[in-house]
C-alpha positions as CSV (number, residue, x, y, z in Angstrom):
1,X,210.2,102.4,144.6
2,X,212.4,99.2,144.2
3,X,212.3,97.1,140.7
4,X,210.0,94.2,142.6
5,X,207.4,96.2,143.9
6,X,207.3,98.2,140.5
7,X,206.8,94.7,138.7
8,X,204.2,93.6,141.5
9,X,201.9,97.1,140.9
10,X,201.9,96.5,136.9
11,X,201.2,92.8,137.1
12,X,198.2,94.6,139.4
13,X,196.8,96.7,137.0
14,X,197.5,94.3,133.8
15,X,195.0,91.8,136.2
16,X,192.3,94.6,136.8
17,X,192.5,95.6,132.9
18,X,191.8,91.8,131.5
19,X,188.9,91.4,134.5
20,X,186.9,94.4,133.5
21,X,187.3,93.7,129.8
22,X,185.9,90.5,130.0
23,X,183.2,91.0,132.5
24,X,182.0,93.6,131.3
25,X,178.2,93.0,130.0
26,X,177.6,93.2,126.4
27,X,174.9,95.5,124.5
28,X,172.1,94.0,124.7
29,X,172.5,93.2,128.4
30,X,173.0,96.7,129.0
31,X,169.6,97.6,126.9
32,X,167.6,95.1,128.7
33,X,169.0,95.7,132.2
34,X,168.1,99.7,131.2
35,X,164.5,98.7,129.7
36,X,163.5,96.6,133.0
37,X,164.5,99.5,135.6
38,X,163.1,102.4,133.5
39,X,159.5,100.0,133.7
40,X,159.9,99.8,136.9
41,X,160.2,103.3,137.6
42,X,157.8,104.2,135.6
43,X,155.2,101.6,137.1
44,X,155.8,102.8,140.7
45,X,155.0,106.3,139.4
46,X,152.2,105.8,137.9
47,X,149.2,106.8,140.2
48,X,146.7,104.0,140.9
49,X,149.2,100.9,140.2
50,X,149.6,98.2,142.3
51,X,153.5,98.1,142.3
52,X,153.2,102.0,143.9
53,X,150.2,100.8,146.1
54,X,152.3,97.8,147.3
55,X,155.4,100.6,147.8
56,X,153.3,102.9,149.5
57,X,151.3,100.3,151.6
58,X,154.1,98.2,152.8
59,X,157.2,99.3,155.1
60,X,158.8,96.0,154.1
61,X,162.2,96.0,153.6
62,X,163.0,95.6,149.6
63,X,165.7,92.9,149.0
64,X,168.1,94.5,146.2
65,X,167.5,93.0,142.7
66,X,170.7,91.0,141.3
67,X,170.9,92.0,137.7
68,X,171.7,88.3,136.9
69,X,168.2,87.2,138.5
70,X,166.3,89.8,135.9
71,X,167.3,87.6,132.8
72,X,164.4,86.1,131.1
73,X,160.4,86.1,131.0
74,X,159.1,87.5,134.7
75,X,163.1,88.1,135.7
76,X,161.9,90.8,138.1
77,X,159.4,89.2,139.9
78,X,162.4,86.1,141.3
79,X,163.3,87.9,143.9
80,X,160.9,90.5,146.2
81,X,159.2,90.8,149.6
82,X,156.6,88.2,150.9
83,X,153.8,89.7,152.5
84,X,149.9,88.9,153.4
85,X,147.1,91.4,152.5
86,X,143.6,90.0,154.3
87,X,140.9,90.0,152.4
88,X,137.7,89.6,155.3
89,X,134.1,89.7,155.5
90,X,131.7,88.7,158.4
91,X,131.8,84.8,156.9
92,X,135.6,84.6,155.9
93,X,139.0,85.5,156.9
94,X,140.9,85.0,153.2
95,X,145.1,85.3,153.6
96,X,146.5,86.2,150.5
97,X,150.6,85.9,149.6
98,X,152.5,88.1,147.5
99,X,154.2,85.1,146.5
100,X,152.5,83.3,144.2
101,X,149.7,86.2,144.3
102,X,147.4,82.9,145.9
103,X,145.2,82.4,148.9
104,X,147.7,81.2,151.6
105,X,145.0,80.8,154.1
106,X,141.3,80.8,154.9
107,X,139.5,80.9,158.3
108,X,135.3,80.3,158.5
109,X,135.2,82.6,161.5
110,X,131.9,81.5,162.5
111,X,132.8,77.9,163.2
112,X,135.3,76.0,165.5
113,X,137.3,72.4,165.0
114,X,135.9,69.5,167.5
115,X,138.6,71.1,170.3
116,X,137.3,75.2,169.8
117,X,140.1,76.3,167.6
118,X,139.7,78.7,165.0
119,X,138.6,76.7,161.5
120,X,141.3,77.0,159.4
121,X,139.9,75.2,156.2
122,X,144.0,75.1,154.8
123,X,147.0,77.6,155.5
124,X,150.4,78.8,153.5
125,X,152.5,76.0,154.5
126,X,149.6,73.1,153.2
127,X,148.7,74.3,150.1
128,X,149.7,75.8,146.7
129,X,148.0,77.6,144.2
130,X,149.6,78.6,140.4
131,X,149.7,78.6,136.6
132,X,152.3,77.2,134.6
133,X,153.2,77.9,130.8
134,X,156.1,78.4,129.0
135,X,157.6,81.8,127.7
136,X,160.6,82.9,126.4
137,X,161.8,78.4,126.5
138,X,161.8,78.9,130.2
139,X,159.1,76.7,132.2
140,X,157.1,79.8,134.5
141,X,155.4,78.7,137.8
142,X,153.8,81.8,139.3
143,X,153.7,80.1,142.4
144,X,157.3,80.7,143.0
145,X,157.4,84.4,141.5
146,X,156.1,87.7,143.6
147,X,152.6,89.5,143.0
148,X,152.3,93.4,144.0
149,X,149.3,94.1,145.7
150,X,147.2,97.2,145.3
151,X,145.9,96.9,149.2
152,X,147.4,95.9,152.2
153,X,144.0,94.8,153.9
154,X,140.6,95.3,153.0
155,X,137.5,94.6,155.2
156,X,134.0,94.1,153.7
157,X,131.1,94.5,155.9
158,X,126.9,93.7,155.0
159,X,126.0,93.8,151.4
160,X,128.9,95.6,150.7
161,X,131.8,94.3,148.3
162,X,135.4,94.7,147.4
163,X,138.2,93.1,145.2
164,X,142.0,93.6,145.6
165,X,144.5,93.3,142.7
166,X,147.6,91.2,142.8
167,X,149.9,92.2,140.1
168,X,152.4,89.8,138.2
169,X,154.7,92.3,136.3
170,X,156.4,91.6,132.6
171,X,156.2,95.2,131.8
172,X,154.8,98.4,132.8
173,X,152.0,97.8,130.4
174,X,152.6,93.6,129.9
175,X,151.4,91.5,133.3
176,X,149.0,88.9,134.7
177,X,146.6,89.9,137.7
178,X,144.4,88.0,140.2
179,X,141.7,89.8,140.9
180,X,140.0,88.6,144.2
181,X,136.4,90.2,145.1
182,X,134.7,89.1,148.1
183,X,131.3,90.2,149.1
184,X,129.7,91.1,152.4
185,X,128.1,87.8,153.1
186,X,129.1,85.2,151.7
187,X,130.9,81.9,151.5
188,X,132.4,82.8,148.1
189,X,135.3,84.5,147.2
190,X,135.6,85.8,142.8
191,X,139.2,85.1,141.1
192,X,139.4,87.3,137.7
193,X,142.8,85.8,136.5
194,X,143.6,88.5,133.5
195,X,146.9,88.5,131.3
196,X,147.0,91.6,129.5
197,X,149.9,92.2,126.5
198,X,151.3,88.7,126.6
199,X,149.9,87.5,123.8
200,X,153.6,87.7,122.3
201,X,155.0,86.6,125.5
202,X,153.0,83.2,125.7
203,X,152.9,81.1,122.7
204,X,149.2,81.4,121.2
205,X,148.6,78.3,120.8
206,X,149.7,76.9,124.7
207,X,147.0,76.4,127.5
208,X,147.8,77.8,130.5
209,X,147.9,75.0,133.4
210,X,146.3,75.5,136.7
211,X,147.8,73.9,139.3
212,X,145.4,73.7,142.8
213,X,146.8,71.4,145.9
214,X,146.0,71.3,149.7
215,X,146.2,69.4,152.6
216,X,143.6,69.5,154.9
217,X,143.8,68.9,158.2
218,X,141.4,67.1,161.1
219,X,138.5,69.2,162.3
220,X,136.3,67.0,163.6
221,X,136.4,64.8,167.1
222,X,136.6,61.3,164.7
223,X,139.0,61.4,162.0
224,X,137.9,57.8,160.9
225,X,134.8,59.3,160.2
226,X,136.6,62.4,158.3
227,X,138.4,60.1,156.0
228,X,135.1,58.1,155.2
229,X,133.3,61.3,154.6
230,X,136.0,63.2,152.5
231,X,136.8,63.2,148.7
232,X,137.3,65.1,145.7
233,X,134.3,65.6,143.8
234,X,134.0,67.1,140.0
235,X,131.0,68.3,137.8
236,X,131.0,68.4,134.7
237,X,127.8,70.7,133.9
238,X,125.2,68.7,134.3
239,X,123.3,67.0,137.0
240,X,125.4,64.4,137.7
241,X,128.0,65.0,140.8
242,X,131.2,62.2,140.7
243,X,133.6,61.8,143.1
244,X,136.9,59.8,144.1
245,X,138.9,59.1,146.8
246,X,136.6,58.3,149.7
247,X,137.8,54.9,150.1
248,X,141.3,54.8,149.0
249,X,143.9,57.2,147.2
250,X,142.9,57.7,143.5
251,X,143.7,60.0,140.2
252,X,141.7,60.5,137.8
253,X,141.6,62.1,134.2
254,X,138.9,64.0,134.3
255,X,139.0,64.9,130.1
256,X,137.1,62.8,128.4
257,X,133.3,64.1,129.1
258,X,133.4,67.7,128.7
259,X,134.4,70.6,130.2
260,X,134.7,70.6,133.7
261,X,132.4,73.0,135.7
262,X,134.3,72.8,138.7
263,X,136.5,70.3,141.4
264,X,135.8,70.3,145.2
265,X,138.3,69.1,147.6
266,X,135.2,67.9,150.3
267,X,136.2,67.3,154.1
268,X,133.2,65.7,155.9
269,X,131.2,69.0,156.6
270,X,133.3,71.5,154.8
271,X,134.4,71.9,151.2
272,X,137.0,73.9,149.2
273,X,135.2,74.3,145.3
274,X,136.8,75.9,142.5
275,X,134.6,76.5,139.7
276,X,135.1,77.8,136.3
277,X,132.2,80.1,135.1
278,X,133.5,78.9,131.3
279,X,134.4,75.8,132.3
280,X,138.0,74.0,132.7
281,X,139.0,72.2,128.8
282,X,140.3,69.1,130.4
283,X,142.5,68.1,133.8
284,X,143.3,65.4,136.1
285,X,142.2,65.4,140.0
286,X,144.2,63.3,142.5
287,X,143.4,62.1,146.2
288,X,146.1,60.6,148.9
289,X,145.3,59.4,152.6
290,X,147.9,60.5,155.2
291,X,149.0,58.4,157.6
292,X,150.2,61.4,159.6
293,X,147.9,62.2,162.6
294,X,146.2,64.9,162.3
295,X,146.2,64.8,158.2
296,X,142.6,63.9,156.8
297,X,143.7,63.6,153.1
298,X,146.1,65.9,150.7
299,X,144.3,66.8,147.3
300,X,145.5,68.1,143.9
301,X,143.7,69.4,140.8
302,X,145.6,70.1,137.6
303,X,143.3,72.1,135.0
304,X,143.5,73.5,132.1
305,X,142.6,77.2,130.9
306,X,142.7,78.1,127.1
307,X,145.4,79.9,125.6
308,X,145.7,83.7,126.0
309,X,145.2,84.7,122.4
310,X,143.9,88.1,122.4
311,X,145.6,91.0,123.7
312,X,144.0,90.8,127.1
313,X,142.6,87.5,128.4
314,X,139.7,87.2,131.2
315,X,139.6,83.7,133.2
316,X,136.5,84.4,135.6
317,X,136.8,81.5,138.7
318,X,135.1,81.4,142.0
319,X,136.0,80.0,145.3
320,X,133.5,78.3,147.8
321,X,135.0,77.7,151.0
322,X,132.7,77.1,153.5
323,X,129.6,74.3,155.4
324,X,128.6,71.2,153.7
325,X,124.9,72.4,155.0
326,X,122.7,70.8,152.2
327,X,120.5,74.3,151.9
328,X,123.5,76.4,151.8
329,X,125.5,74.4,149.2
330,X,122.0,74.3,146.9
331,X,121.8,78.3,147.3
332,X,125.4,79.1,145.4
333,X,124.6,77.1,142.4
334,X,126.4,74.8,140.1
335,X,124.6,71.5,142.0
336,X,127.1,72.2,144.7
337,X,124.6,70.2,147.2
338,X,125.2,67.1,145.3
339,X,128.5,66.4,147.5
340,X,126.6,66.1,150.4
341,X,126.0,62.1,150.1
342,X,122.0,60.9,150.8
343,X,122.4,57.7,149.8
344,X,122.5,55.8,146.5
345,X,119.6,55.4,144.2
346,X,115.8,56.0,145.7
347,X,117.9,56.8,149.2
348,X,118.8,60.2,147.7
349,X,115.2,61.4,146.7
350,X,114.1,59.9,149.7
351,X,116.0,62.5,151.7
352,X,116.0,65.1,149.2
353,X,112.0,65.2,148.3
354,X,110.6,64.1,151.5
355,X,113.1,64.0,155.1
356,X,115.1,67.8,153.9
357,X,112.1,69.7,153.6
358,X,110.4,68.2,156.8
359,X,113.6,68.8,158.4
360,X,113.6,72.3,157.3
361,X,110.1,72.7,158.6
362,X,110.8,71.5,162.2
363,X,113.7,73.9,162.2
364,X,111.6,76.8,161.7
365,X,110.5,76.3,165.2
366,X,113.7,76.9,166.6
367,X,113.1,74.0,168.5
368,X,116.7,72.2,169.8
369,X,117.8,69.3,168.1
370,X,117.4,66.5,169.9
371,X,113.5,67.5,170.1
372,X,113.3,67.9,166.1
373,X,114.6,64.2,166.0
374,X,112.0,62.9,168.3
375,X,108.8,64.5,166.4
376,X,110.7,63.6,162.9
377,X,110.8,60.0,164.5
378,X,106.5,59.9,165.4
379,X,105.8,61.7,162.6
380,X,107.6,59.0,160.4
381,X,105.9,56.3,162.4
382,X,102.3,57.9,162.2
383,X,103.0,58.0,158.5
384,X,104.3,54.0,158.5
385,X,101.6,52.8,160.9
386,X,99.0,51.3,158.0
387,X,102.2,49.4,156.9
388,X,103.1,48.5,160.1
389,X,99.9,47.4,161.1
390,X,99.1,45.1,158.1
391,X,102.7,43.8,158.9
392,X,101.4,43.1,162.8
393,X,97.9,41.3,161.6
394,X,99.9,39.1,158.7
395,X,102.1,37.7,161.6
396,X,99.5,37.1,164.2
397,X,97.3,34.9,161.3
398,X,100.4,32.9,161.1
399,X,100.9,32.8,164.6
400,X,97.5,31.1,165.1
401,X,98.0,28.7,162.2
402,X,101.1,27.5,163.8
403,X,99.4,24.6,165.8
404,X,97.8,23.2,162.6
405,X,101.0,23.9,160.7
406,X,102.6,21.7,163.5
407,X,100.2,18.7,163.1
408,X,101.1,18.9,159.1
409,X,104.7,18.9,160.3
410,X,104.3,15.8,162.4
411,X,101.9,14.0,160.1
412,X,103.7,14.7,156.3
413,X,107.6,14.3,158.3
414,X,110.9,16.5,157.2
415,X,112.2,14.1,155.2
416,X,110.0,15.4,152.2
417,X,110.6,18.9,152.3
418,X,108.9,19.5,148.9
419,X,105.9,17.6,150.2
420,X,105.1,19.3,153.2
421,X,105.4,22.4,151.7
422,X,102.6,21.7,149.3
423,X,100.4,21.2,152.7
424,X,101.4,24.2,154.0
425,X,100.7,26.0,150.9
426,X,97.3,24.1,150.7
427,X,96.7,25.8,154.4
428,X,97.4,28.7,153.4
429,X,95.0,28.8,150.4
430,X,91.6,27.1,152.5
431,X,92.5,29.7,155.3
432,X,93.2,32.7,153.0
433,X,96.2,33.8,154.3
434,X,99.3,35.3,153.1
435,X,102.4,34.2,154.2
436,X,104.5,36.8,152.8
437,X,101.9,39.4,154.1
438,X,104.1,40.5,157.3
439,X,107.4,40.7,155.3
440,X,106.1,43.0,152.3
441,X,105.1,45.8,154.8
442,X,109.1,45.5,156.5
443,X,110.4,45.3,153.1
444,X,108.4,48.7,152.0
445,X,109.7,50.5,155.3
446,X,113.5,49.3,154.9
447,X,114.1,52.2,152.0
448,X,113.2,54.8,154.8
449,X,115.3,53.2,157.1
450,X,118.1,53.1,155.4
451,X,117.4,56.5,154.2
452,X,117.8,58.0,158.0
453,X,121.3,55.6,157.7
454,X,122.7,58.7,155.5
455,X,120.9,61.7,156.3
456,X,122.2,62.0,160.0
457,X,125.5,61.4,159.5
458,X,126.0,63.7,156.8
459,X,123.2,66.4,158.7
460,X,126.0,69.4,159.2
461,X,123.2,70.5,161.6
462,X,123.8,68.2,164.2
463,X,127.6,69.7,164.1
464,X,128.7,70.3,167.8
465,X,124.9,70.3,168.9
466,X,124.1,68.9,172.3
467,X,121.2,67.2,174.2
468,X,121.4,65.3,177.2
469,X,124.9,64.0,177.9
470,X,125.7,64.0,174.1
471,X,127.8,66.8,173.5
472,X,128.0,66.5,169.9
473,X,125.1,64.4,167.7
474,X,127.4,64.6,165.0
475,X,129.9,62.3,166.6
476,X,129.7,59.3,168.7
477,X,129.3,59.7,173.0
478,X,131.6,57.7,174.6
479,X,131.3,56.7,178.4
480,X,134.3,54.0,178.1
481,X,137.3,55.0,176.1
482,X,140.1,52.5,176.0
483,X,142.9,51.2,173.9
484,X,142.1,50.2,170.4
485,X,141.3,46.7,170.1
486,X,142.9,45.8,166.7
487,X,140.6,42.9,165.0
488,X,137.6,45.5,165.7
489,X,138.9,48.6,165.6
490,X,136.8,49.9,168.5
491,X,138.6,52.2,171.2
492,X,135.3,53.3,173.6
493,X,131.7,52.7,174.2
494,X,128.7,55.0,173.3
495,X,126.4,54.9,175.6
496,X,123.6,55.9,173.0
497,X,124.6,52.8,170.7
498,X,124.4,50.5,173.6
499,X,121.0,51.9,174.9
500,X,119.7,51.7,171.0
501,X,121.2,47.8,170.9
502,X,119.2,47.1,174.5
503,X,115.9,48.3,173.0
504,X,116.4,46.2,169.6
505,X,117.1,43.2,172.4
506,X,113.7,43.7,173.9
507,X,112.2,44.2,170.6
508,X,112.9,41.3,169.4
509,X,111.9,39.5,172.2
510,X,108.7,40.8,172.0
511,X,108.5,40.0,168.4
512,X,109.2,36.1,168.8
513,X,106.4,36.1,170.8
514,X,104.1,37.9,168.7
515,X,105.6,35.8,166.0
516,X,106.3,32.5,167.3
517,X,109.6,32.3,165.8
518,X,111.6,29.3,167.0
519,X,114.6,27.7,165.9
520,X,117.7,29.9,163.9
521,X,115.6,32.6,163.1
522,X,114.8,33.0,167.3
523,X,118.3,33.6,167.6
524,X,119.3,35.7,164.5
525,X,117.0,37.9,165.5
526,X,119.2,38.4,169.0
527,X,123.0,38.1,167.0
528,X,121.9,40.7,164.6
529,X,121.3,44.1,167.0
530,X,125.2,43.2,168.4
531,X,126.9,42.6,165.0
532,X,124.6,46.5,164.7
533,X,126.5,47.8,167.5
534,X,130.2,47.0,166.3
535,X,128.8,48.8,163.5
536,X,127.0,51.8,164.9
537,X,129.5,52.3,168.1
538,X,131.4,55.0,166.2
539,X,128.7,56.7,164.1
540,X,127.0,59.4,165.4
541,X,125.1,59.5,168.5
542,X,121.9,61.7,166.1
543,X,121.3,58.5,164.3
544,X,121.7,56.0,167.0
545,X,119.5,58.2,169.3
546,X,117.0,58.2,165.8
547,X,117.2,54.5,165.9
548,X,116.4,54.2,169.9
549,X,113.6,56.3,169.5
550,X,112.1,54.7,166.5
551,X,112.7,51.3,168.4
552,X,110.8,52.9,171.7
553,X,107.8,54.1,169.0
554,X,108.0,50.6,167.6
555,X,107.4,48.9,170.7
556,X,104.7,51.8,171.7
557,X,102.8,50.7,168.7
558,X,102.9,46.8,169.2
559,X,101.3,47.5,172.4
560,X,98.5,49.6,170.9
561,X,98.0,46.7,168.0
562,X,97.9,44.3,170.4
563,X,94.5,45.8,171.5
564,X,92.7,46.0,168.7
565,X,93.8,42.6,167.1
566,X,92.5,39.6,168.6
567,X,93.6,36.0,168.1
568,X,90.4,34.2,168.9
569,X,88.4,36.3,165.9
570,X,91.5,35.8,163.8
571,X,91.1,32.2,164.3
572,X,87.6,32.3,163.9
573,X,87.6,34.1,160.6
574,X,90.3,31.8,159.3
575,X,87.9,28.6,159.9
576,X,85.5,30.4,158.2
577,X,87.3,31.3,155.2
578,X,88.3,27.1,155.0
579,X,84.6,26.6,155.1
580,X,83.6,28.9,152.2
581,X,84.1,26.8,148.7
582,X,86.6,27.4,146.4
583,X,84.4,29.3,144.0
584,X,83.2,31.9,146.2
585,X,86.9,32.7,148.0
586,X,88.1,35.9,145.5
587,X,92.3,34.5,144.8
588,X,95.3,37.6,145.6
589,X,97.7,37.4,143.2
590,X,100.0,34.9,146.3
591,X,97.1,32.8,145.7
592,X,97.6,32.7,142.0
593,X,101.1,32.3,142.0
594,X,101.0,29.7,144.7
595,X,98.3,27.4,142.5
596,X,100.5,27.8,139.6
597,X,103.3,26.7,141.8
598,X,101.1,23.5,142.9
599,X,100.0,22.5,139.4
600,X,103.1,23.1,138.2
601,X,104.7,20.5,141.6
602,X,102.3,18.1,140.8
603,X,103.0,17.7,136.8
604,X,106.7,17.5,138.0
605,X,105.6,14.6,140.2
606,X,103.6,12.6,137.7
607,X,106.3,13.1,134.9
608,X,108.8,11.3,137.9
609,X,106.5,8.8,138.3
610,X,106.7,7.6,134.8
């Protein structure tokens, strides 16, 4: 060996020497590297525990552990496998992750989206599920860290239930499950979260945050209508059900009342609940539109748990995923049936006291739908009838005082508006009529009107029902589909909207003549049923075919009326009644009001005079 290639090999080995001196790891690395393995080892022997359930379960290829990836708090669970274990019953299809330990995915396997695909209410890629805390000064997410899973499937069939274990590791005997149980039938899925021997791990005094987001995609034929109908709604133990985000992109702290029982992220007629059997101590719920077809709305929740302060910790949450059906909601609890929106004030007991439970009652007939909504329609207007009948006589007294109230017209002049109004008033008070009498019989039947206006579109029943040519009664039936026209917004035609406009047309004709209307109101009465159908053109075809039917009944009964009330005996009771003295004539409470009115007129004039 030459003198270069001598002075090449030392310079070698003089290199290797200094490397492995100062790479080498120190004492305590070498202690902890030994204390995570031998935990390890001793947790996949243990019989019974998820990490040798998961290793006997799974043929999933391990990815080696770096040593450097094992420093700090949860250092083992960086790096791992991801796999699914389904969790299933004869209502719901749940996908859970090993990463993250979270439901990736859920399918309601009894229901389709508008175009028959399966229902997937969110999947892995959409949302995101976690706590976060701090431990040893690092920030932990434990959606970015890998669970072990004591099953690899599990199936749960009738009354029958099951839970599977997914296992966040510290130590052999330090960790942080999710315990998801799932019964036969139901709608509801159970999350234990438990932290056992981390009480030294987790500062005591730290809440542990919950982080909950998803976006949910289209399911239904109109996704105009799906972002009308969706929102986050929150209870905070009591009766009353808030909500934001149904008209535009909110956040909201949701601290400041109480704890908070639990957060729903609400499509049109399926929700996603979380709720906290102990309640949530404080949190913040957020709510952004999409603009991305095919996106409804993306949601987050961000609640708080208390700190884990004894050696093991129990957090007991439940999961509804599942119809916005009004009876099904009520039956899990909580005042879950509060999302489903029946209108504002009276509206809501309206359809929760009197229009559910008739509904419910029709049902039992297994009748088909389009049937229930015709004999809900007579038997409303069998129960309106009195009203509308008063309504009917009140305008044909005023129809037969129109001549006279013609010849005060022409006699007093419009140029003394305040005048001729007294004489009209005096005509009403010799011929004992009311001239608010046909309006306060409308007015008493608009709450149940309007009632109807929320109760159909928000009836999951009528989801993807047919009758006739309407395919759906849930959504609108178009014959015409076009492109959008942008000041309106409108895109087709529904054919039951334009035959429910047609009727209110004839209707109303048929009303000026009962009434005698002239003038603007004559032609309001004819603007008003189109400006309905800009309106009603995309709203389902249930409540337009509601509103045809009742207009049909309407008619129906102004027909029948029409025989029993006669205008010559009207008139003659009327010249009666202004023959009768003043005395002897018993006053309503108009009557009253309108003398006060007269005295109070003709003071005003006198005082003018002077």
């Amino acid at each position: 060996m030459d003198k270069n290639s001598f002075t090449g090999l030392f310079l070698i080995l003089i290199i290797l020497a200094g490397f492995t001196y100062f790479t080498k790891p120190s004492e305590q690395e070498i202690k902890r590297e030994k204390f995570v393995q031998d935990s390890l080892a001793q947790a996949k022997k243990s019989p019974g525990h998820p990490l040798a359930a998961a290793a006997k379960a799974t043929s999933a290829t391990v990815v080696p552990v770096d040593s450097a990836s094992l420093k700090g708090p949860f250092g083992a669970t960086l790096q791992g496998s991801q796999a699914d274990v389904v969790l299933e019953n004869e209502n719901l299809k749940v996908t859970l992750s090993t990463l993250g330990g979270r439901i990736a995915s859920v399918e309601l396997k009894k229901f389709k989206t508008f175009d028959q695909k399966p229902l997937i209410m969110f999947d892995g890629t959409s949302s995101n599920f976690g706590l976060t805390f701090n431990a040893g000064a690092k920030n932990i997410n434990t959606r970015n860290l890998y669970f072990a899973p004591s099953v690899k499937s599990l199936t749960v069939a009738n009354k029958d239930s099951g839970s599977v274990t997914m296992r966040l590791a510290y130590s052999a005997t330090q960790f942080i499950d999710f315990v998801y149980s799932l019964k036969g039938e139901s709608y509801k899925v159970d999350l234990n979260i438990v932290t056992k021997g981390l009480a030294g791990v987790i500062p005591a005094n730290q809440p542990l945050s919950l982080n909950w987001e998803a976006t949910l995609k289209q399911k239904e034929k109109d996704l105009n209508s799906e972002h009308r109908y969706s929102g986050a709604y929150f209870n905070h133990g009591d009766d009353d059900v808030d909500h934001i985000g149904a008209t535009k992109d909110e956040k909201k702290d949701l601290g400041e009342d109480g704890k908070i029982k639990w957060v729903s992220f609400k499509q049109h007629f399926f929700s996603n609940v979380l709720i906290a059997k102990e309640g949530f101590d404080k949190g913040t719920l957020a709510v952004t539109t999409s603009a991305e077809p095919g996106i409804v709305k993306s949601f987050a929740a961000n609640m708080q748990l208390p700190a884990p302060k004894a050696d093991q910790n129990v957090y007991p949450l439940e999961f509804y995923f599942g119809p916005n059906r009004f009876n099904t909601l009520k039956s899990q609890g909580y005042n879950l049936e509060r999302q489903v929106d029946l209108g504002w004030g009276p509206l809501k007991y309206i359809n929760r006291v009197i229009v559910i439970p008739v509904f419910n009652f029709l049902e039992g007939f297994n009748w088909g739908y389009g049937l229930i909504i015709l004999v809900l329609t007579i038997l409303l207007k069998l129960v309106l009838f009195p009203l509308t009948y008063k309504s009917y006589l009140s305008m044909a007294k005023m129809r037969v005082l129109k001549p006279e109230m013609d010849e005060i017209k022409t006699k007093v002049g419009e140029d003394n508006p305040t005048l001729l109004q007294q004489e009209y008033l005096k005509l009403y008070k010799k011929a004992g009529v009311n001239p608010l009498g046909g309006c306060i019989p409308m007015v008493l039947q608009l709450p149940i009107v309007m009632a109807f206006f929320f109760f159909f579109p928000n009836l999951f029943e009528l989801r993807q029902e047919s009758f006739l040519w309407m395919k759906d009664l849930s959504t609108y039936d178009s014959i015409i589909n076009f492109s959008t026209i942008p000041l309106i917004n409108v895109n087709h035609i529904s054919l039951m909207c334009l035959l429910m406009t047609v009727s209110t047309l004839i209707s109303t004709y048929f009303n000026n003549q009962t009434t005698g209307a002239t003038g603007q109101m004559k032609y309001i009465g004819y603007i008003t049923p189109l400006i309905f159908f800009g309106v009603l053109n995309s709203y389902p075809s249930g409540l337009n075919y509601y509103y045809f039917l009742a207009n049909l009944l309407t008619f129906a009964q102004q027909i029948l009326i029409r025989q029993w009330v006669n205008d010559d005996k009207i008139h003659a009771k009327i010249q009666e009644n202004k023959k009768r003295p003043e005395t002897e004539k018993k006053k309503s409470k108009f009557q009253q009001r309108m003398d006060e009115y007269m005295r109070a007129q003709a003071t005003k004039a006198k005082e003018n005079k002077k």
